[in-house]
N, C-alpha and C positions, 0 to 999 in steps of 0.2 A: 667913911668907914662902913664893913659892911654888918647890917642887921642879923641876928641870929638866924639860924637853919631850924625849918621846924621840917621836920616828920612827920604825916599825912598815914594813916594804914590805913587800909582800905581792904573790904570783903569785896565776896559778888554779891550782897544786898546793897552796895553803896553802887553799882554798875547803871550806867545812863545820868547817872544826879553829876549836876555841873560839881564841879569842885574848885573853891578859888583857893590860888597860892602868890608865893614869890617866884621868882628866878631864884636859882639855887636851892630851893626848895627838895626832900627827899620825898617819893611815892616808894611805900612799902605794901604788896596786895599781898593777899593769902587765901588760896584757893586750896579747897579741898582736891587730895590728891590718893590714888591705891596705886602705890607704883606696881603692885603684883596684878595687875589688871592690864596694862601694858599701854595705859592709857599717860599723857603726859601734858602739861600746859606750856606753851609756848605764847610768844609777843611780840609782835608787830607795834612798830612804834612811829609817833612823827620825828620829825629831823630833832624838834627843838628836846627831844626829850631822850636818856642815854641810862643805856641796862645797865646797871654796877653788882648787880647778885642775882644767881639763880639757883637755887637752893632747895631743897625738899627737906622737910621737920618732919621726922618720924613722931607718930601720935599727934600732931598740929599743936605741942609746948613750944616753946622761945625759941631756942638753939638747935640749930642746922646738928643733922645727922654727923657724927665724928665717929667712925671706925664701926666697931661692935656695940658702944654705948651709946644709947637713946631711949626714949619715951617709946611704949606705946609695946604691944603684941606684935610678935613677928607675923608680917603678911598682911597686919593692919593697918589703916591710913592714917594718910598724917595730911600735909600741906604743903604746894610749893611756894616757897615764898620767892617772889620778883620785887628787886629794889631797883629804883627810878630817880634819877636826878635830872630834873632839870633847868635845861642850859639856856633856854631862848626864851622870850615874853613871846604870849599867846595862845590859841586855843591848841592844844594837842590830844590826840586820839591814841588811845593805850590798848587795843585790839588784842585779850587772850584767845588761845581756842584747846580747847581739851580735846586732844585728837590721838591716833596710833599711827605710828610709822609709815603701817601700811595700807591704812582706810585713805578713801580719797574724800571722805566725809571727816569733819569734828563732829564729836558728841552735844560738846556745847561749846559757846563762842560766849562772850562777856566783852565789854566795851566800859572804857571809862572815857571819862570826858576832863581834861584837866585845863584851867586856865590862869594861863602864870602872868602875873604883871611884875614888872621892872623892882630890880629890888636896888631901892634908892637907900 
């Protein structure tokens, strides 16, 4: 039988610190984000680990942006939130970078470090 699923959040103050999980385990990160800046966080992932949401929280409260109702001052930031399952035992690399379309730079990069062991 399998073990409960836990849910892991994770900022960019938690970025480089090992993190131990299970298999099946959920990585949910929350990066500050001003979509009116035109900047945006993206992820790079290893095999063993698989995007399930990608999402922006206006104002950085709970619940994903829905229509015209949300948190927060129009034009002000919120959060993108990246949800993460993963599939494989092992060490995986969770690679954001807060970048624009059309820079060949990111502004900033964030790295997590996840290590899932076998969920018996």
């Amino acid at each position: 039988m399998r073990g409960e699923v836990t849910i892991v959040r994770l900022t960019e103050a938690d970025a480089d610190r090992p993190v131990r999980l299970r298999v099946g385990d959920t990585v949910e990160l929350r990066l500050p984000e001003r979509r009116t800046s035109g900047y945006h966080w993206s992820s790079r992932l290893s095999e063993g680990v698989r995007l399930v949401a990608d999402e922006y929280v206006r104002g950085g409260g709970g619940h994903p942006e829905k229509g015209p109702v949300g948190g927060g001052a129009p034009g002000g930031g919120g959060v993108r939130r990246l949800v993460f399952d993963v599939v494989v035992a092992g060490r995986h690399l969770i690679e954001t970078e807060l970048a624009r379309p059309w820079d060949p730079r990111p502004r900033r990069s964030v790295r997590f470090v996840v290590s899932a062991s076998p969920n018996e």
